[in-house]
C-alpha positions as CSV (number, residue, x, y, z in Angstrom):
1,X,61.3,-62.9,39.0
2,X,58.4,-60.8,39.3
3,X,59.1,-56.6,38.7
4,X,57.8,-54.2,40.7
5,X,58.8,-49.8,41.2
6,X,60.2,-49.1,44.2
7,X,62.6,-46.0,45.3
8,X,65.9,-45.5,47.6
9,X,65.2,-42.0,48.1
10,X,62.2,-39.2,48.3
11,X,62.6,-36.7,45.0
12,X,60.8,-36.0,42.2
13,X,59.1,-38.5,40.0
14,X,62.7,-40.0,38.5
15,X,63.5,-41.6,41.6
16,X,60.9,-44.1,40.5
17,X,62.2,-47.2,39.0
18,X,61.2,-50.2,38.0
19,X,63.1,-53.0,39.5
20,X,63.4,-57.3,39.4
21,X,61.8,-58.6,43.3
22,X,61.5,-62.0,44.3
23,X,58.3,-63.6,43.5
24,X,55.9,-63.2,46.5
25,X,54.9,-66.3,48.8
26,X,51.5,-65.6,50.9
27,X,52.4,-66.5,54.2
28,X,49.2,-66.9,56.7
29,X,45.8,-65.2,55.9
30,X,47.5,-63.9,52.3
31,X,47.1,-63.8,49.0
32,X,49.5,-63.7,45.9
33,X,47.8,-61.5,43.2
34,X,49.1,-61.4,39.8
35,X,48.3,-57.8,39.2
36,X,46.0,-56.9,35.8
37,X,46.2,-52.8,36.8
38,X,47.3,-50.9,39.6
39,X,45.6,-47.8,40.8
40,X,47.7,-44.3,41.5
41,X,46.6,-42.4,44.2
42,X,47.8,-38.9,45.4
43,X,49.0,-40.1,48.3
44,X,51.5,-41.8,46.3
45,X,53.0,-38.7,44.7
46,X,52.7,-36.8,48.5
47,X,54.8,-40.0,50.1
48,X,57.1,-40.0,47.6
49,X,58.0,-36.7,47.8
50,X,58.1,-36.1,51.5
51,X,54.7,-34.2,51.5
52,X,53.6,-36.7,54.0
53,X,55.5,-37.4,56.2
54,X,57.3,-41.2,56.5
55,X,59.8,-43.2,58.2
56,X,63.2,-43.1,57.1
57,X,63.6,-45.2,54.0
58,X,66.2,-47.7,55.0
59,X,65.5,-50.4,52.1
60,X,64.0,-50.0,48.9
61,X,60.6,-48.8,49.2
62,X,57.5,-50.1,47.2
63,X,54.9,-48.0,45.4
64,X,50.6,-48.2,45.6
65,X,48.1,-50.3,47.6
66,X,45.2,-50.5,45.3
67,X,45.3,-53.0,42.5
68,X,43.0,-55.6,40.0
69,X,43.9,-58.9,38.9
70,X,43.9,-62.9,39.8
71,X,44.4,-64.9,42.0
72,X,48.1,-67.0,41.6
73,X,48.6,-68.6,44.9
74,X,46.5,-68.8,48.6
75,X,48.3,-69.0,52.0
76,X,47.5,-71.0,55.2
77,X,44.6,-70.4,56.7
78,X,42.7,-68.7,53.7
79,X,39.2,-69.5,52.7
80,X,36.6,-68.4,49.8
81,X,39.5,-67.7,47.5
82,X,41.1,-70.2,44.3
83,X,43.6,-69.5,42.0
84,X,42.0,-68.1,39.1
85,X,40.0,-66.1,40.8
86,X,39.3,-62.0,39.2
87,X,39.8,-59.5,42.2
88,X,40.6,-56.5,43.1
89,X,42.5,-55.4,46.6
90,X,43.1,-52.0,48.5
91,X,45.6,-51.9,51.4
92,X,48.7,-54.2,49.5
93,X,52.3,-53.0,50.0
94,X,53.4,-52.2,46.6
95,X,50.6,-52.2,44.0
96,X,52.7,-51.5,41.1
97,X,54.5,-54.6,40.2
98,X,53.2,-57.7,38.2
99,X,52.6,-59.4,41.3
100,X,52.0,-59.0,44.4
101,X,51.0,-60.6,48.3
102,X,47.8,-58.7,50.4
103,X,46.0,-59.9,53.3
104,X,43.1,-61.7,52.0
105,X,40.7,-59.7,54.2
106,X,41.7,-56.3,51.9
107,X,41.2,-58.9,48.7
108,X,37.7,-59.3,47.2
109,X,36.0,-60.8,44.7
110,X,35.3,-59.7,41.0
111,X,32.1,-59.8,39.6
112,X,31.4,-61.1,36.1
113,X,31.4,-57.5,34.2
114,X,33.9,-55.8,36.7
115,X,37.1,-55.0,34.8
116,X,40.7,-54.9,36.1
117,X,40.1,-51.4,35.6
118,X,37.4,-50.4,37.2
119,X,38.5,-52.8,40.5
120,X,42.2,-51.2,40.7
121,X,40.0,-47.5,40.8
122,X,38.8,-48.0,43.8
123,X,40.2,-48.6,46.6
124,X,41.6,-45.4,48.8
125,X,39.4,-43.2,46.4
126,X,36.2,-45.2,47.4
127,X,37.1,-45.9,51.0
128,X,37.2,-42.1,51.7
129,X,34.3,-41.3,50.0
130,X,32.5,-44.3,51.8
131,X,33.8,-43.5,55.3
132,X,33.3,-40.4,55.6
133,X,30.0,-39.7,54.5
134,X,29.0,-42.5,57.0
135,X,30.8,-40.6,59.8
136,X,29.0,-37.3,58.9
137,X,25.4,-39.8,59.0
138,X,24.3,-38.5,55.4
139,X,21.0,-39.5,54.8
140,X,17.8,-39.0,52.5
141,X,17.0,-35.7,54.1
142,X,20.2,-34.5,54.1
143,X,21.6,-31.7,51.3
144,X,25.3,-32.3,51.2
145,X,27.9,-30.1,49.6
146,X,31.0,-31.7,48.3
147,X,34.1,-29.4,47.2
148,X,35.7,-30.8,44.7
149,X,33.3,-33.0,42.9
150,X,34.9,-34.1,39.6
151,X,37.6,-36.0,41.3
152,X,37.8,-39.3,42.1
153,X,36.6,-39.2,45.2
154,X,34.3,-36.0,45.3
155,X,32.5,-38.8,42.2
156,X,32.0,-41.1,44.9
157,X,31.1,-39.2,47.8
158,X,28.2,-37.7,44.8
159,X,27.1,-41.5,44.2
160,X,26.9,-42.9,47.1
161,X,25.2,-39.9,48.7
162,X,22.4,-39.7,45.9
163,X,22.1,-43.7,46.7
164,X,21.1,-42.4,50.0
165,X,18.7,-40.1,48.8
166,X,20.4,-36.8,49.7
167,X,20.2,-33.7,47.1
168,X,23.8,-33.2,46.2
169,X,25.6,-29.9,45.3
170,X,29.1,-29.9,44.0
171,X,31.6,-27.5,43.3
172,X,33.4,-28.0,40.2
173,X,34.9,-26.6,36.7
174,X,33.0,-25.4,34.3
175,X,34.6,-28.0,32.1
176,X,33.5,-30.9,34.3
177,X,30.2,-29.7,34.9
178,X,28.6,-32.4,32.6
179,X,30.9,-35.0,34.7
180,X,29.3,-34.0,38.2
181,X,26.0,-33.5,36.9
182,X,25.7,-37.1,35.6
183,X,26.5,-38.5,38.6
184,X,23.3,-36.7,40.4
185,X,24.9,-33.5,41.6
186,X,24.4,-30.3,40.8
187,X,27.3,-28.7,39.8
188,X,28.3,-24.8,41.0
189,X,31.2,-22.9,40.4
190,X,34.8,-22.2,41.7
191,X,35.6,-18.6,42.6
192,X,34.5,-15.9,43.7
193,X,30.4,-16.0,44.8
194,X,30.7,-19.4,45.5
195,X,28.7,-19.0,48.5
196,X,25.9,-16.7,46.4
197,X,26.1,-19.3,43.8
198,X,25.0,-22.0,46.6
199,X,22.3,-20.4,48.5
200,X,21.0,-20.1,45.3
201,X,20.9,-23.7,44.9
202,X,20.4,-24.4,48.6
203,X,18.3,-21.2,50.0
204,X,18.0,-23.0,53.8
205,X,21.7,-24.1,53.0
206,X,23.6,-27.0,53.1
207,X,23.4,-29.2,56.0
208,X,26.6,-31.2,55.6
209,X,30.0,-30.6,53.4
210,X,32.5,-32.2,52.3
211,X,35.7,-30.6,51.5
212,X,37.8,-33.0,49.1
213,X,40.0,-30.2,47.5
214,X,41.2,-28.4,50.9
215,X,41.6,-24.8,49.4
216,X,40.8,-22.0,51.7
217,X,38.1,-20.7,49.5
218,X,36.2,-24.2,50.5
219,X,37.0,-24.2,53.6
220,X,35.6,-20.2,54.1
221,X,32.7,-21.2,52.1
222,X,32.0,-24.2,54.5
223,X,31.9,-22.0,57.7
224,X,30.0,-19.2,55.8
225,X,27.5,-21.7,54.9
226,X,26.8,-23.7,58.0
227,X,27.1,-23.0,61.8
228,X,27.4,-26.8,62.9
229,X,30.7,-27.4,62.3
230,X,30.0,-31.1,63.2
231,X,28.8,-31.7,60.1
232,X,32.0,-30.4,58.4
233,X,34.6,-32.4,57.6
234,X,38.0,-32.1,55.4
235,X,40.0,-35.1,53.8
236,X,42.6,-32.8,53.0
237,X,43.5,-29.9,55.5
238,X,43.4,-32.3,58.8
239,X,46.5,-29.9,60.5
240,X,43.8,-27.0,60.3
241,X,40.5,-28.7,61.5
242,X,41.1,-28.7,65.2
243,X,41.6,-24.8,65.1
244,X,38.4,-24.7,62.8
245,X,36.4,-26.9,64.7
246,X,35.4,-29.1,62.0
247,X,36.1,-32.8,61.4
248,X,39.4,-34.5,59.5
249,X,39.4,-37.8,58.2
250,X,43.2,-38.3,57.2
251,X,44.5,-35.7,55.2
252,X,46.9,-34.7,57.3
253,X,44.7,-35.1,60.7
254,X,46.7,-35.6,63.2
255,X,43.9,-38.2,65.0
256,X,43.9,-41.4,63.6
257,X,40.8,-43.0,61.9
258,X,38.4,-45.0,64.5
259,X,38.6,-49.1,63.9
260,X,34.7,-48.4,62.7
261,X,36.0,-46.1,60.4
262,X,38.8,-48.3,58.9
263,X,36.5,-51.4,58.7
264,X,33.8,-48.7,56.7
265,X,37.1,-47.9,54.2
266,X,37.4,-51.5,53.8
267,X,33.5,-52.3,53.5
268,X,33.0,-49.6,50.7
269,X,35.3,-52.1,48.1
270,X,32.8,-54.8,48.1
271,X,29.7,-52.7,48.0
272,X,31.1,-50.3,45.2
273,X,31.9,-53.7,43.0
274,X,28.6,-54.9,43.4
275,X,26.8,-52.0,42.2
276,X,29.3,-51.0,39.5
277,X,28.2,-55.4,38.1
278,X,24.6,-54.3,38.7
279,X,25.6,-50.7,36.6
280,X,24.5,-48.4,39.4
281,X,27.7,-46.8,40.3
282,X,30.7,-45.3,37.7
283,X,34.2,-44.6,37.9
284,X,35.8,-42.6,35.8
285,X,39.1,-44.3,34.1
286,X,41.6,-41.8,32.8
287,X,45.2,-42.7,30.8
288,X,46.2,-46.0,31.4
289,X,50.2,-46.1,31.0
290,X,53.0,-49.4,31.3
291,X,54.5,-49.9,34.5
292,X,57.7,-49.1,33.4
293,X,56.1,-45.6,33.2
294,X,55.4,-44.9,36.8
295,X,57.0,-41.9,36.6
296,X,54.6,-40.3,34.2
297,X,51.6,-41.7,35.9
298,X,52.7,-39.8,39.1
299,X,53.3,-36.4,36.8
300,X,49.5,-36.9,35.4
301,X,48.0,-37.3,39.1
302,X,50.4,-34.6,40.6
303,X,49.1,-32.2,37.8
304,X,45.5,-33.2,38.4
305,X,44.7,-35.6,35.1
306,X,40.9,-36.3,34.9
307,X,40.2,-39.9,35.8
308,X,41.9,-42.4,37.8
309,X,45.6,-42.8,36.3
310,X,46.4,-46.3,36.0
311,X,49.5,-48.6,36.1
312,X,49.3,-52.0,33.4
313,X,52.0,-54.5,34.2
């Protein structure tokens, strides 16, 4: 039997728990992956408790969709994949168990240097970060402020923007200043000035954000900051966009993403694994706790742990 947390009903963290499931078969075009680490998202914590909204539960319900590990078994129709082989997969139903079935084109390959780790971080922290900044068309002569740059995905968004050759501002702690400033940003202050703080930085301003933390202190500071509000777009206050007239990608929007947006979420797994083997992108990995100890991990994410909270079978 293969273990896996699920819950009955939505609550607080305790209605986590960690429960014996039938091995998974792949069917057609799947996978089975026995799982190395599993990746905890905020989505998770907002789903579980009724944040975001969700179908009754009417059986018990699995946890995560991001995960590391190998390969244990390959359904019909499946090609480029043995068992044995290290990957890492976003888009699974129910991450954290030991093992676990995913279509095979949300599974990819592993370099040589890639650890469970790192693969089970990315994922729906990535995938944002990838998507969007293609949607908003940052470029080398763009200067793009992100809100909320010390988290997992305001990290990305910072990478893969300076890979484009844009000059990056992002708005941080003091505390994870050195974090943000690492990655190629240039970090600026919470609070009040924030908009002072960036024209200081920025004198022509801005001429895309990002908001990845969805206070209203970003989301006054994006308007204040630049007039086309095409080139503003929230991953975490979609209810209020339409009334802003700025973008939402998720986050509550209540438009779906675009296919070219999903298959972008999906492309950026592939291309962040091959530049973390070649040691050109980072992700930072926080506590890594037993899977028993789901519960905790969804405390640390809900509470805003530094570093992506991991689950270890």
């Amino acid at each position: 039997m293969a273990k896996a947390i699920q819950h009955t009903e939505l609550g607080g963290p305790e209605v986590l728990t960690l429960a014996d499931v039938p091995d998974p078969v792949p069917g057609p075009g799947e996978v089975a992956i026995r799982v190395e680490a599993a990746g905890v998202n905020p989505v998770e914590w907002k789903l579980r408790t009724g944040l975001r909204p969700t179908p009754p539960i009417t059986e018990p319900r699995r946890v995560g969709s991001d995960g590391a590990g190998h390969i244990t078994a390959v359904g019909a129709d499946v090609d480029g994949f043995r068992v044995g082989d290290p990957v890492a997969f976003t888009g699974a139903q129910g991450a954290y168990a030991t093992d676990v079935v995913a279509p095979a084109d949300h599974v990819f390959a592993r370099p040589a240097g890639v650890t469970a780790a790192q693969g089970a971080a990315l994922g729906i922290p990535i995938g944002t970060a990838y998507q969007a900044l293609r949607s908003l068309g940052v470029r080398a002569d763009d200067t793009l402020l992100v809100h909320g740059g010390s988290g997992a995905v305001g990290q990305a968004v910072i990478q893969f923007a300076v890979l484009a050759g844009a000059r990056v501002i992002a708005t941080t702690s003091d505390a994870r200043a050195d974090r943000v400033r690492g990655l190629g940003a240039k970090p600026v202050a919470y609070g009040p000035g924030l908009v002072d703080r960036v024209r200081a930085l920025a004198p022509h301003g801005p001429t895309v954000i990002l908001d990845a933390v969805g206070t209203d202190e970003a989301l006054h500071a994006s308007l204040e900051l630049l007039d086309d509000r095409t080139r503003i777009a929230t991953l975490v206050q979609g209810a209020k966009a339409d009334a802003l007239g700025i973008r939402a990608f998720s986050g509550g929007s209540p438009r779906p993403l675009t296919p070219q947006q999903e298959a972008w979420r999906l492309e950026a797994v592939p291309v962040a694994l091959a530049l973390l083997a070649a040691g050109r992108f980072s992700v930072e990995i926080g506590e890594a706790l037993p899977l028993a100890e789901a519960p905790q991990a969804h405390r640390l994410v809900e509470e805003g742990a530094n570093g992506k909270v991991l689950l270890i079978p």
